[in-house]
ZADO-851980 format. One line per field, with one value per residue: x, y, z of N, C-alpha, C, O in turn; residue in one letter. Coordinates in steps of 0.2 Angstrom, whole numbers, plus 2048, in hexadecimal, padded with zeros to 3 digits. Layout:
% ZADO-851980
n_c1 = [X,...]
n_c2 = [Y,...]
n_c3 = [Z,...]
ca_c1 = [X,...]
ca_c2 = [Y,...]
ca_c3 = [Z,...]
c_c1 = [X,...]
c_c2 = [Y,...]
c_c3 = [Z,...]
o_c1 = [X,...]
o_c2 = [Y,...]
o_c3 = [Z,...]
code = [a,...]
This chain:
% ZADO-851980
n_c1 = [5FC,5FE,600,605,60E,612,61F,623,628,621,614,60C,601,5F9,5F7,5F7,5EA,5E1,5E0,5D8,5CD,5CB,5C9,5D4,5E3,5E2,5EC,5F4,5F4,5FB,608,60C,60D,617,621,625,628,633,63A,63E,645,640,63A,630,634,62D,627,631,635,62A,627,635,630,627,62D,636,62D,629,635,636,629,62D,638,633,628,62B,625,618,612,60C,60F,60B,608,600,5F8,5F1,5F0,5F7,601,606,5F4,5E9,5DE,5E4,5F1,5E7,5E2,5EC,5EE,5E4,5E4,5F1,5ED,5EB,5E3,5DF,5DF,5E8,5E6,5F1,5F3,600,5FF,5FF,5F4,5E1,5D5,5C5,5C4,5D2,5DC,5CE,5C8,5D3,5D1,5C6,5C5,5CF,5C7,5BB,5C0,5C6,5B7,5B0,5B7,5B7,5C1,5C7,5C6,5C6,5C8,5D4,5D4,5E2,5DD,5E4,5F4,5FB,601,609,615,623,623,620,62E,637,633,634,644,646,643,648,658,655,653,662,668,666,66C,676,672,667,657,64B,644,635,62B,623,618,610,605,5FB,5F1,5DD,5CF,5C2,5B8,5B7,5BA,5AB,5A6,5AB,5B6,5C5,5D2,5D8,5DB,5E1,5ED,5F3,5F2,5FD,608,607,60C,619,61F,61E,627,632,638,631,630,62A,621,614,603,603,5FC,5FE,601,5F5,5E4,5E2,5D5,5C4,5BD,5BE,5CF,5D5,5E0,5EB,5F6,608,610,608,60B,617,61A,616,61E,62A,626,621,62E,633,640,646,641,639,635,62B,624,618,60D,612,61C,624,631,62C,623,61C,622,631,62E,624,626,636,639,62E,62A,635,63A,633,636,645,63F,63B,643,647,64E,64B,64A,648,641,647,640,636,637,641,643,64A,646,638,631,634,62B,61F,61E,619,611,606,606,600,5F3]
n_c2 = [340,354,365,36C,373,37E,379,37F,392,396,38F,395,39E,395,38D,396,39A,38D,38B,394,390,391,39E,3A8,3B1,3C2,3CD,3D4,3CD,3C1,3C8,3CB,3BD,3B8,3BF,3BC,3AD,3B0,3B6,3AB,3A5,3A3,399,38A,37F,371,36A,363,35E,358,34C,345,343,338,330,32C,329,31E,314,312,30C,2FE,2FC,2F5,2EE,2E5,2E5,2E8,2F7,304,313,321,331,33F,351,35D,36B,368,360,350,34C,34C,342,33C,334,32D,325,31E,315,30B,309,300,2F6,2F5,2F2,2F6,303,311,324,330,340,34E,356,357,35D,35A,363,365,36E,36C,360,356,35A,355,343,344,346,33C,331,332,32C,322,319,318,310,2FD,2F4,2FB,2F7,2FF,30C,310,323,32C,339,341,345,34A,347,33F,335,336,341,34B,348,34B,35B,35F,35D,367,373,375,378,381,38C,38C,391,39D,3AE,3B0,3B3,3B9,3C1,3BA,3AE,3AA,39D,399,391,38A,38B,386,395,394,397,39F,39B,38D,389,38E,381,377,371,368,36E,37A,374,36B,36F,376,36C,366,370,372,366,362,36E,367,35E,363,36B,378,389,396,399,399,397,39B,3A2,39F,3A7,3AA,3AA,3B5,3BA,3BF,3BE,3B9,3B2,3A2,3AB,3B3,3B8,3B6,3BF,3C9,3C7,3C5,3D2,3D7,3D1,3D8,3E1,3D7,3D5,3CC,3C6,3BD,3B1,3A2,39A,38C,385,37B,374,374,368,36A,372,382,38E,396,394,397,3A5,3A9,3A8,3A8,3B1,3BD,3BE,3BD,3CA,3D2,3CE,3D5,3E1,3E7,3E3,3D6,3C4,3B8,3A6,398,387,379,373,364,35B,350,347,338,332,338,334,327,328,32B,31F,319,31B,319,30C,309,30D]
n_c3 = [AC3,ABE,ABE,AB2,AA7,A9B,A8D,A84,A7F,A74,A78,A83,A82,A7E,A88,A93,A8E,A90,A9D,AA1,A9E,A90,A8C,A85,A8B,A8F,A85,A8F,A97,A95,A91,A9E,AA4,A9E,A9D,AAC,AA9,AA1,AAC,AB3,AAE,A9F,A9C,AA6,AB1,AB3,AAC,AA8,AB4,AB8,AAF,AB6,AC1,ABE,AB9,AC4,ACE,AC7,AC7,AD4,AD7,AD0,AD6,AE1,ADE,AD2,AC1,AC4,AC2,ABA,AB6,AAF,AA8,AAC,AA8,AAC,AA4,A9B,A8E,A8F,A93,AA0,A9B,A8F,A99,A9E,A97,A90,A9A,A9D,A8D,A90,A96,AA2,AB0,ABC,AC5,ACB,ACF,AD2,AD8,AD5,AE4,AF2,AFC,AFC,AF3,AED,AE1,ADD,ADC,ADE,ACF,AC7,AC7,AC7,AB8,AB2,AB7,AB0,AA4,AA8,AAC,A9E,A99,A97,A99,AA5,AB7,AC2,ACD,AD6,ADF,AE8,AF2,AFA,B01,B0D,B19,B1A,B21,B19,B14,B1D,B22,B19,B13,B20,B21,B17,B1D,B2A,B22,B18,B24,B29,B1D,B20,B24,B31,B43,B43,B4A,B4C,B44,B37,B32,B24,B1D,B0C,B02,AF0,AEE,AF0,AE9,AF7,AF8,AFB,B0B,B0B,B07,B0C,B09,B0D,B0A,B0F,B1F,B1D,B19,B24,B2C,B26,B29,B38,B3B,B33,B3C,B48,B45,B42,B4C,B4D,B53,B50,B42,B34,B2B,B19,B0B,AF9,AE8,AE2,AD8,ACA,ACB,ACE,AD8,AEA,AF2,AFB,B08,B16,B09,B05,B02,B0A,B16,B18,B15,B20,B2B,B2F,B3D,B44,B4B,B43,B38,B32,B24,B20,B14,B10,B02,B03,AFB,AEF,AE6,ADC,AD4,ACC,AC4,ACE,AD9,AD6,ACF,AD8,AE6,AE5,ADF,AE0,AEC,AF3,AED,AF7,B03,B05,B00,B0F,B16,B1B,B1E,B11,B0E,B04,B05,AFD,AEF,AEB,AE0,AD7,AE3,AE7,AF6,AF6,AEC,AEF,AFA,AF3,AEB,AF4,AFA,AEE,AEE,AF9,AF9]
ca_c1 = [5FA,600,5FC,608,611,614,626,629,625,61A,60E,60B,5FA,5F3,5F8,5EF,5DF,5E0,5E1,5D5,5C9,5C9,5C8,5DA,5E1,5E3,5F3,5F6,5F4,5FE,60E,60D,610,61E,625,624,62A,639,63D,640,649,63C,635,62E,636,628,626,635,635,625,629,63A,62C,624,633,638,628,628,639,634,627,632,63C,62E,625,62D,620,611,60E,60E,611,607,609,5F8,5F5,5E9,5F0,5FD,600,600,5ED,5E6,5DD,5EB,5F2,5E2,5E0,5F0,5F0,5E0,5E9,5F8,5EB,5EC,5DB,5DD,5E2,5E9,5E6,5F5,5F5,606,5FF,5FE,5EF,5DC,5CF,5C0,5C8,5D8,5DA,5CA,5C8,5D7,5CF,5BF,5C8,5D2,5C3,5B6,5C4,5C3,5B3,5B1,5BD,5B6,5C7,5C8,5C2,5C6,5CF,5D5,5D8,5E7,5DD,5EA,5FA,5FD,603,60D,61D,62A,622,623,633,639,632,638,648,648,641,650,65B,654,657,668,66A,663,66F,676,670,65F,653,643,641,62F,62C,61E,613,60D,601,5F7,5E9,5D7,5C9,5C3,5B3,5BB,5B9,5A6,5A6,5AE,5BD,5CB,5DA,5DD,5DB,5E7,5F3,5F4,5F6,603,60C,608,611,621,621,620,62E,639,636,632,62E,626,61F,60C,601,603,5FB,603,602,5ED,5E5,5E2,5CD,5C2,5BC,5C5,5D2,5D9,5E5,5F0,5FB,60D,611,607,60D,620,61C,615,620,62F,61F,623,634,638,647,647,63B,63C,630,62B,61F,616,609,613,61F,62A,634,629,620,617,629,637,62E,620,62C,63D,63B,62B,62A,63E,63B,62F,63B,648,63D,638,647,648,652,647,64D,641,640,64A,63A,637,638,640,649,648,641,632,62F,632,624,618,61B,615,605,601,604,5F9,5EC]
ca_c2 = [346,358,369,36B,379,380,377,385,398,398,38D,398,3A0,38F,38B,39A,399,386,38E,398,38D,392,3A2,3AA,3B6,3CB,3D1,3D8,3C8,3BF,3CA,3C9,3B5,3B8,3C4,3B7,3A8,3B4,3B9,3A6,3A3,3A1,393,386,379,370,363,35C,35A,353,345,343,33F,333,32A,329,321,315,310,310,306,2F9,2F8,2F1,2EA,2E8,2E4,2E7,2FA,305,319,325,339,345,357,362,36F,368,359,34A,34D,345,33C,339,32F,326,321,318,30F,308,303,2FC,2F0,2F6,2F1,2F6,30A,316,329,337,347,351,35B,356,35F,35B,367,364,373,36A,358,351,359,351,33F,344,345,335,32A,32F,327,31A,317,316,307,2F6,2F1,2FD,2F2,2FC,312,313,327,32E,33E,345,340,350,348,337,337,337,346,34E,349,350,363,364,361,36C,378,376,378,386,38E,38B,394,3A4,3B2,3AE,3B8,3BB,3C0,3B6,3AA,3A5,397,399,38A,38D,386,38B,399,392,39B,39F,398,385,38B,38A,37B,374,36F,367,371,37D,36F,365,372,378,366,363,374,36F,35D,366,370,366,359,369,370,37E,390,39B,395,399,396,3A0,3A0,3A3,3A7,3A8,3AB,3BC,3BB,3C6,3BB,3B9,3AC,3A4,3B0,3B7,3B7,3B4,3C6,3CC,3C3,3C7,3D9,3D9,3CE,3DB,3E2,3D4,3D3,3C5,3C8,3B7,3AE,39D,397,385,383,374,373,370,364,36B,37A,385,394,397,393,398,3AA,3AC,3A8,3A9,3BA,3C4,3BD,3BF,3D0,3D5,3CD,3D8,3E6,3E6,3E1,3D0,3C0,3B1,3A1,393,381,378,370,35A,35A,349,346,330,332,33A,331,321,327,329,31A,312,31E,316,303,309,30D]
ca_c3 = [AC0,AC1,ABB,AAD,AA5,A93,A8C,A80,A81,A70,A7B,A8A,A80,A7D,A90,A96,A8D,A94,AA4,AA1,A9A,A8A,A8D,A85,A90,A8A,A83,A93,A9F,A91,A91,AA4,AA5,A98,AA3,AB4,AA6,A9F,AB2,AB5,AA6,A99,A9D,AAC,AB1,AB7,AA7,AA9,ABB,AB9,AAC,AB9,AC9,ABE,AB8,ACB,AD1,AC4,ACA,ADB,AD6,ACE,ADC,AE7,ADA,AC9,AB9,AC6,AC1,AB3,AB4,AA8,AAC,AA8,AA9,AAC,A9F,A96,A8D,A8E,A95,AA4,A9A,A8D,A9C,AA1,A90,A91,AA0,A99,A86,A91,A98,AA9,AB2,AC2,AC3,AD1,AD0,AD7,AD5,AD8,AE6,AF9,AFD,AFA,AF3,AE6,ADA,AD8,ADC,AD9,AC9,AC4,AC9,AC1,AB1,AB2,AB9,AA9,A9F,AAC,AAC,A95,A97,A9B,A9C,AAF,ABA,AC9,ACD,ADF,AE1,AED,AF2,AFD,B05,B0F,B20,B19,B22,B15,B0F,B1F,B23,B11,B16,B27,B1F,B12,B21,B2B,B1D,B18,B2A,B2A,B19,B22,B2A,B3A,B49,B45,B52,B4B,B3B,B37,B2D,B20,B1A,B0A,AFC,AEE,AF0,AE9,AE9,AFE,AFA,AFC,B0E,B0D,B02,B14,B09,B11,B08,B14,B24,B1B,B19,B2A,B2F,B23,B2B,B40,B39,B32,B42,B4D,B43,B41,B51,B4B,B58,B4C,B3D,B35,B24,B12,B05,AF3,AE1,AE2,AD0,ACA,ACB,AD5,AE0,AF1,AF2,B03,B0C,B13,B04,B08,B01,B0D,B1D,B17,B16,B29,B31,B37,B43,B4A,B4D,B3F,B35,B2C,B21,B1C,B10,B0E,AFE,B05,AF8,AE9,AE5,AD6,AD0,AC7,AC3,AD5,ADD,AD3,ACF,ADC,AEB,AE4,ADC,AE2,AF3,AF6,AEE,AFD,B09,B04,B03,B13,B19,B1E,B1A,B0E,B0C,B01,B03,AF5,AEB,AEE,ADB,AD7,AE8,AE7,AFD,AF6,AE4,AF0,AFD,AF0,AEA,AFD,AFA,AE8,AF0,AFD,AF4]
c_c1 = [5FC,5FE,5FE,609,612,61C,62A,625,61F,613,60A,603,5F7,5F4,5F2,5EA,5DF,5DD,5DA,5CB,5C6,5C8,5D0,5D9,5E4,5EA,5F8,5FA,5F9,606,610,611,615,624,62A,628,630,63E,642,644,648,637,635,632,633,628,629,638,62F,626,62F,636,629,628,634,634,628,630,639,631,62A,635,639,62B,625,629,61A,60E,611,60D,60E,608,603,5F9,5F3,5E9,5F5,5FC,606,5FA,5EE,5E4,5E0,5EE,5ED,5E3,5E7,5F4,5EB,5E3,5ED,5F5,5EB,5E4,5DB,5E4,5E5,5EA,5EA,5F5,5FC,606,5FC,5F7,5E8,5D8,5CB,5C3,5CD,5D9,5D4,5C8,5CC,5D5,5CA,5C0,5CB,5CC,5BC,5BA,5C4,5BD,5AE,5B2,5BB,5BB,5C9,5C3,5C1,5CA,5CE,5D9,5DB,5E3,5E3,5EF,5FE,601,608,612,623,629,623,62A,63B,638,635,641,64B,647,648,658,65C,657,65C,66C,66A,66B,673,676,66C,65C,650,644,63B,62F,625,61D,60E,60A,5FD,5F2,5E5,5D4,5C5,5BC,5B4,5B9,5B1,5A3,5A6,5B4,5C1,5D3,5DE,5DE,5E1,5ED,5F6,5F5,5FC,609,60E,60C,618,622,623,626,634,63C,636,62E,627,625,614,60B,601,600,5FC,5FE,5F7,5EB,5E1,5D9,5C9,5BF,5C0,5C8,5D5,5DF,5E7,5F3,600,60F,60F,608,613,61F,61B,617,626,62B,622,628,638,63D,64B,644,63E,634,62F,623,61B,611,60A,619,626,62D,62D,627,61F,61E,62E,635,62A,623,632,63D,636,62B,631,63F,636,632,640,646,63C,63D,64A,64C,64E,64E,646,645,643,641,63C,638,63A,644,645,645,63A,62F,62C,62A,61E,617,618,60E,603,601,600,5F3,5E7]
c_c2 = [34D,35F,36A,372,379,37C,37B,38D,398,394,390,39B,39B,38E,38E,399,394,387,392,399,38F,39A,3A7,3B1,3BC,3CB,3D5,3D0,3C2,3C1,3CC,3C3,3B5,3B9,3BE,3B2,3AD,3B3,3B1,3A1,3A0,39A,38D,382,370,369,360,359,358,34B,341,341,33A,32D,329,327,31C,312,30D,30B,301,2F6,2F5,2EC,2E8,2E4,2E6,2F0,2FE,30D,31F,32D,33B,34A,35B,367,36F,361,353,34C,349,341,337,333,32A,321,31A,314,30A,303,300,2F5,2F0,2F7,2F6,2FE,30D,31D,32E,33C,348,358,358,357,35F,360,366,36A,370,361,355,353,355,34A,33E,343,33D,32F,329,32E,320,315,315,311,302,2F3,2F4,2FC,2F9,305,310,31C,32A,337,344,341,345,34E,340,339,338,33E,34B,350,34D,357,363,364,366,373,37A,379,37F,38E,390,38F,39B,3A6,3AF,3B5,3BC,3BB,3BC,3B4,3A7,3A2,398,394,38A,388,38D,38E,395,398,39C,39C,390,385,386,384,375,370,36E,36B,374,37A,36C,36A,375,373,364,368,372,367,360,36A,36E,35F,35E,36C,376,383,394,39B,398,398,39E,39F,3A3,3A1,3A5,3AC,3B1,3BA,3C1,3C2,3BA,3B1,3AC,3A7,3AD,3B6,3B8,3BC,3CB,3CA,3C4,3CE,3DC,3D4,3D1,3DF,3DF,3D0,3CF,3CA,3C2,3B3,3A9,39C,392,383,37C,371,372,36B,363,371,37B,38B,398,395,399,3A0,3AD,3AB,3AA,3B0,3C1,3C4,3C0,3C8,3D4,3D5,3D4,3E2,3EA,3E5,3DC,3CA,3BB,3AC,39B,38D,37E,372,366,359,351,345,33A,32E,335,337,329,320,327,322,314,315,319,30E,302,30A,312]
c_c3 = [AC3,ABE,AB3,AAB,A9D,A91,A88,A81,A7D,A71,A80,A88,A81,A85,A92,A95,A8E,A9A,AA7,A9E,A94,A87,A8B,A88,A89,A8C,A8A,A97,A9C,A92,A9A,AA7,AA0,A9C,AA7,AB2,AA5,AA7,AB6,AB1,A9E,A99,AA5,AAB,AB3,AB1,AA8,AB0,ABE,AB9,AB3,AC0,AC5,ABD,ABF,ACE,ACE,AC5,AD1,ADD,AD5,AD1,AE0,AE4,AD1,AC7,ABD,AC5,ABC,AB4,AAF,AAC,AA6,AAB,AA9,AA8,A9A,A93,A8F,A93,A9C,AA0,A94,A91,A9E,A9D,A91,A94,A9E,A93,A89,A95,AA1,AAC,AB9,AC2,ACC,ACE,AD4,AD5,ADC,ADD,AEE,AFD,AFB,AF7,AEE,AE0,AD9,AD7,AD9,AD3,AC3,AC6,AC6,ABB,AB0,AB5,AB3,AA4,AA0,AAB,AA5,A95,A9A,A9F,AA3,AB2,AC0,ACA,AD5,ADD,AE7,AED,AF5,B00,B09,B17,B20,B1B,B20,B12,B18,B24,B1E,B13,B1C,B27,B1E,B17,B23,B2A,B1A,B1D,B29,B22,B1A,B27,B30,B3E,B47,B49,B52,B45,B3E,B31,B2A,B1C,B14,B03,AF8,AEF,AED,AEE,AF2,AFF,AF9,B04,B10,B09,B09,B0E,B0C,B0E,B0E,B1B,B21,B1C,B1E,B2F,B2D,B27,B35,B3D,B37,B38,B46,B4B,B42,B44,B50,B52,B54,B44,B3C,B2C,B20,B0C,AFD,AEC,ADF,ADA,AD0,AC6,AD0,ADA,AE3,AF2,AFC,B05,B14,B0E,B09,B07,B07,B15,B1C,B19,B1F,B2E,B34,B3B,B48,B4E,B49,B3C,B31,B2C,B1F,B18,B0C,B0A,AFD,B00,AF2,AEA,ADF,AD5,ACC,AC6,ACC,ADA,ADB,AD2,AD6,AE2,AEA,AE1,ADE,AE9,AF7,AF3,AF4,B01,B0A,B02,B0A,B19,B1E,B1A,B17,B0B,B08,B01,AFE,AF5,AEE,AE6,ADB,ADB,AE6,AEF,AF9,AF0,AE9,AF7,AF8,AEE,AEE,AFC,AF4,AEB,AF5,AFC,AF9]
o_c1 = [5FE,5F9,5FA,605,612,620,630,61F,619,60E,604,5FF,5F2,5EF,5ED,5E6,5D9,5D7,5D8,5C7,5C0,5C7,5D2,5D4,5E6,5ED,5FD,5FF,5FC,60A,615,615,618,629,630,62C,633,643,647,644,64B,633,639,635,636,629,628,63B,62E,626,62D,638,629,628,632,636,627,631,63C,632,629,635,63C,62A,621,62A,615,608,616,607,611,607,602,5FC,5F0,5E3,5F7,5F8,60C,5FC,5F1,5E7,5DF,5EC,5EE,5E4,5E6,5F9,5ED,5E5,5ED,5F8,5EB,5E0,5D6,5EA,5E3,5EF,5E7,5F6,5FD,609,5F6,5F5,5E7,5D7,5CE,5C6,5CE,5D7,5D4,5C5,5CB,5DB,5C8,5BC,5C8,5CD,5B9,5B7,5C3,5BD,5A8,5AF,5BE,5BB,5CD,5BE,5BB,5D0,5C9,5DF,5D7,5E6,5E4,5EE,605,603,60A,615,628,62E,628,62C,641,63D,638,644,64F,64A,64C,65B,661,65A,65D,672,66C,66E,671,678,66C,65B,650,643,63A,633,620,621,608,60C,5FB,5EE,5E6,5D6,5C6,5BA,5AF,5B6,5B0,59D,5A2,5B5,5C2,5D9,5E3,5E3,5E6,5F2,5FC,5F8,600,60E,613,610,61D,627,628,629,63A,641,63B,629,621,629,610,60F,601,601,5FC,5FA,5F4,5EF,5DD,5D7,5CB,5C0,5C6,5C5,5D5,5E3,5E5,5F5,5FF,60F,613,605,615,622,61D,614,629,62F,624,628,63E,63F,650,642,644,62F,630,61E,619,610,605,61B,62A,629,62A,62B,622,61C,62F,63A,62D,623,634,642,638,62D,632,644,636,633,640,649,63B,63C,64E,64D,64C,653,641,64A,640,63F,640,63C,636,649,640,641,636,629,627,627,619,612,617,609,5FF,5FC,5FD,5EE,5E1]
o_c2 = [34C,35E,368,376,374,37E,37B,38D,399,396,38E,39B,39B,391,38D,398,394,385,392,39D,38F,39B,3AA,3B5,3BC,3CA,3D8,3CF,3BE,3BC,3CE,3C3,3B0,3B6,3BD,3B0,3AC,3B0,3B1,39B,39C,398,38E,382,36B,364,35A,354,356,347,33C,33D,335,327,323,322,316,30C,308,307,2FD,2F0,2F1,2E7,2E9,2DE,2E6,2F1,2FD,30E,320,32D,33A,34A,35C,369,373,35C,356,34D,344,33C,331,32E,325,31B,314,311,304,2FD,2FA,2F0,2EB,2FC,2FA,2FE,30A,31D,330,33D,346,35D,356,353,363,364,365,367,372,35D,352,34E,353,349,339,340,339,329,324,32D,31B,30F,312,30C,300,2F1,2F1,2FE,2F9,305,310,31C,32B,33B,349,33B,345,352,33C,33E,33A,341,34F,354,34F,35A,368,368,369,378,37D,37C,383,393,396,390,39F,3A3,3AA,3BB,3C1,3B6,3B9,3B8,3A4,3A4,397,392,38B,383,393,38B,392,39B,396,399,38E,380,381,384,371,36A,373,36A,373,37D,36C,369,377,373,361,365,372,364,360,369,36F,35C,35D,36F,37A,381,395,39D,398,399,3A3,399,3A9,39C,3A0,3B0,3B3,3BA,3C5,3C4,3BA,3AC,3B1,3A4,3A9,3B0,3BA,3BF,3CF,3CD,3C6,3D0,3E1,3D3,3CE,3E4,3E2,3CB,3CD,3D0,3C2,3B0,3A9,39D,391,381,379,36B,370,36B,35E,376,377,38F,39C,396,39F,3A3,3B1,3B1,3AE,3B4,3C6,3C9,3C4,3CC,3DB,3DA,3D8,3E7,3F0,3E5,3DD,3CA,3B8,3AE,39B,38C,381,36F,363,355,34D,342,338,329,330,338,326,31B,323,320,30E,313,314,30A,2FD,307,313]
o_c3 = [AC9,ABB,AAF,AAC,A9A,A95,A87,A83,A7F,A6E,A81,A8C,A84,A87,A93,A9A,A90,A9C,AAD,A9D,A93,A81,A90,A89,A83,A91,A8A,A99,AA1,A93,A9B,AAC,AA0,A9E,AA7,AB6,AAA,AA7,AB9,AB1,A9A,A95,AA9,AA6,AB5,AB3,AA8,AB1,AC3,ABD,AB6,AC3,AC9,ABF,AC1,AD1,AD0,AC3,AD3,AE2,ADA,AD2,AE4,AE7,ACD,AC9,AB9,AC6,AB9,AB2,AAA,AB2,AA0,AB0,AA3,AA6,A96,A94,A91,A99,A9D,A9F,A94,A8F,AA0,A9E,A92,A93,A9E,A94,A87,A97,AA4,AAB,AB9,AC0,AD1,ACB,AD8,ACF,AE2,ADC,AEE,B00,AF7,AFC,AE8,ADB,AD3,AD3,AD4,AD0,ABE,AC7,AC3,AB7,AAC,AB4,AB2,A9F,A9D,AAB,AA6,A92,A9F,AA5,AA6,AB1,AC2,AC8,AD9,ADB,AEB,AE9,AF2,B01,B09,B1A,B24,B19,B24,B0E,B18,B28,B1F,B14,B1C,B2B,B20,B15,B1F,B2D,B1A,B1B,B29,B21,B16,B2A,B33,B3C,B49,B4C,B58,B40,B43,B2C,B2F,B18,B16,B01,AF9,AF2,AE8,AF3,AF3,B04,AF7,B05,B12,B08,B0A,B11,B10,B10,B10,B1E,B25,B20,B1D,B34,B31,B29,B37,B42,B3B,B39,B49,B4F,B41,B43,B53,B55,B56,B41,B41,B28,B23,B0A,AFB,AEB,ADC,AD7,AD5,AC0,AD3,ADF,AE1,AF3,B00,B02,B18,B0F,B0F,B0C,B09,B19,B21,B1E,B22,B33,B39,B3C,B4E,B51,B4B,B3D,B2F,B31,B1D,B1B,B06,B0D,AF7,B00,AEE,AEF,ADE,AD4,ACA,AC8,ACE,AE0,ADD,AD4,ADA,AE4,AEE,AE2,ADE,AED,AFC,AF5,AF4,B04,B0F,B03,B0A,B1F,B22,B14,B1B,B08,B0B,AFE,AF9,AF9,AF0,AE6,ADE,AD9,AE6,AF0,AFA,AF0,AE9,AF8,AF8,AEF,AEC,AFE,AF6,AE9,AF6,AFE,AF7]
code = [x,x,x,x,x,x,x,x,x,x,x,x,x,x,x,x,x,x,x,x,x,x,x,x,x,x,x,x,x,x,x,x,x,x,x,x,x,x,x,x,x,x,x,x,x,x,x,x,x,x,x,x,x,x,x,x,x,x,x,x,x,x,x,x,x,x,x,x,x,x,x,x,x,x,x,x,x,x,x,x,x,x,x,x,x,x,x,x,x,x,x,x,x,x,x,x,x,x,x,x,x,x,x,x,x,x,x,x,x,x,x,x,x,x,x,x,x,x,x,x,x,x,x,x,x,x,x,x,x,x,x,x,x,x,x,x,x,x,x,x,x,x,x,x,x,x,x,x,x,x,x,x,x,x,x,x,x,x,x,x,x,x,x,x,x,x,x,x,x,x,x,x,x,x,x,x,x,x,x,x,x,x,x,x,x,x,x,x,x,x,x,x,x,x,x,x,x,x,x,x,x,x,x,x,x,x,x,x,x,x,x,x,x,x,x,x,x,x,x,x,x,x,x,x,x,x,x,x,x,x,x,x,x,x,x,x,x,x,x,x,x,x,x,x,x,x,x,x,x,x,x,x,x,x,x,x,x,x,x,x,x,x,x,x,x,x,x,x,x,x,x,x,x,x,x,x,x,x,x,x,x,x,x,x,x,x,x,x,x,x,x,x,x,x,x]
């Protein structure tokens, strides 16, 4: 399961008001996300590097266990639906289910609503005996041996003869009161980032949080915006930026990194480099498919 993105511009209103629960956005907040989608070339690329993660687990699958699983892709705001896919792991006769979302990190706001959705499909159908959900997979080691690549990697596309690079570990903002819920989001993501640390060896290195949704309540922080603008203070002079929390090219990458973020760097006058995305690398399609046989 994943978020899901618009595939053509003239969907981007339906999107929103999805988004929005229903609620279409104003002519203003409208021609905003056009803007952000224009700036990234008109459109996400997030669907078809969705569909492209699900076709590679289900060949990953295959490869361990071929005819034993069967593959179905849901979205939370696009379609095929979550429950679009539930339905048709169901019809295909598949009793005995497993639940992923495309997102490393636990929290009741993201993950388990996407599970809630997929298990009252589950739970209609005589025919599902049985869901195992994968709440997080935030500390599996193929996954953090994949980021401390891309970290490294990264590094080594930066300047030479930098004073100080810090390395920023970054996931979606939610809302701050997750917090007192005692959600584990931000726990995970601060272990996911000490785990790339210390597989990267990394010096200097700390948590960011990006791309938080434009509400009035307080999201968790610091934003990465604002940790870029006050890190030559302290002597840095090169950012890296490893987007640990999503999993694909997209919107929250491609612009909010790639074009606001690297225009503060460069305000500010420092070097950003960003993590290439896990997108549909076959190391990272085939750790998943060691979480879903693990159940």
């Amino acid at each position: 399961m994943a978020y899901g993105t618009p595939e053509r511009t003239e969907d981007l209103e339906a999107y929103y008001t999805d988004i929005r629960r229903g609620r279409p956005p104003t002519p203003e907040q409208l021609a905003d996300l056009r803007r952000r989608y224009d700036a990234i070339g008109g459109i996400s690329p997030l669907a078809a590097r969705t569909r492209a993660q699900a076709a590679g687990l289900q060949r990953a699958l295959d490869e361990q266990d071929p005819g034993r699983f069967r593959v179905e892709l849901g979205l939370k705001h696009a379609a095929p639906s979550v429950e679009d896919g539930a339905r048709a792991l169901v019809e295909a006769g598949c009793s005995e289910t497993t639940t992923l979302v495309l997102a490393p990190h636990y929290s009741e706001l993201s993950v388990q609503q996407y599970v809630d959705r997929a298990e009252a499909v589950f739970k209609a159908s005589p025919e599902a005996t049985g869901n195992t959900a994968v709440y997080s997979w935030h500390l599996e080691e193929g996954l953090i041996e994949l980021l401390s690549e891309r970290v490294l990697e990264a590094m080594a596309r930066l300047p030479q003869g930098l004073r100080r690079v810090e390395v920023l570990i970054t996931a979606h903002s939610l809302p701050a009161r997750v917090i007192e819920m005692g959600d584990p989001y931000p726990k995970q993501l601060a272990e996911t980032g000490e785990a790339v640390a210390k597989k990267a060896g990394l010096r200097h290195w700390r948590l960011g949080w990006q791309s938080a949704g434009r509400t009035p309540e307080p999201w968790l922080g610091p934003d990465i915006l604002e940790v870029i603008r006050a890190l030559p203070a302290e002597g840095v002079d090169g950012v890296v930026v490893c987007a640990a929390g999503f999993t694909s090219d997209h919107l929250e990458v491609l612009y909010d990194v790639d074009i606001e973020a690297k225009a503060v760097a460069n305000e500010v006058g420092i070097a950003l480099e960003r993590t290439a995305s896990l997108n549909d690398d076959p190391r990272f399609l085939q750790m998943l498919a060691n979480v879903v046989r693990a159940g």
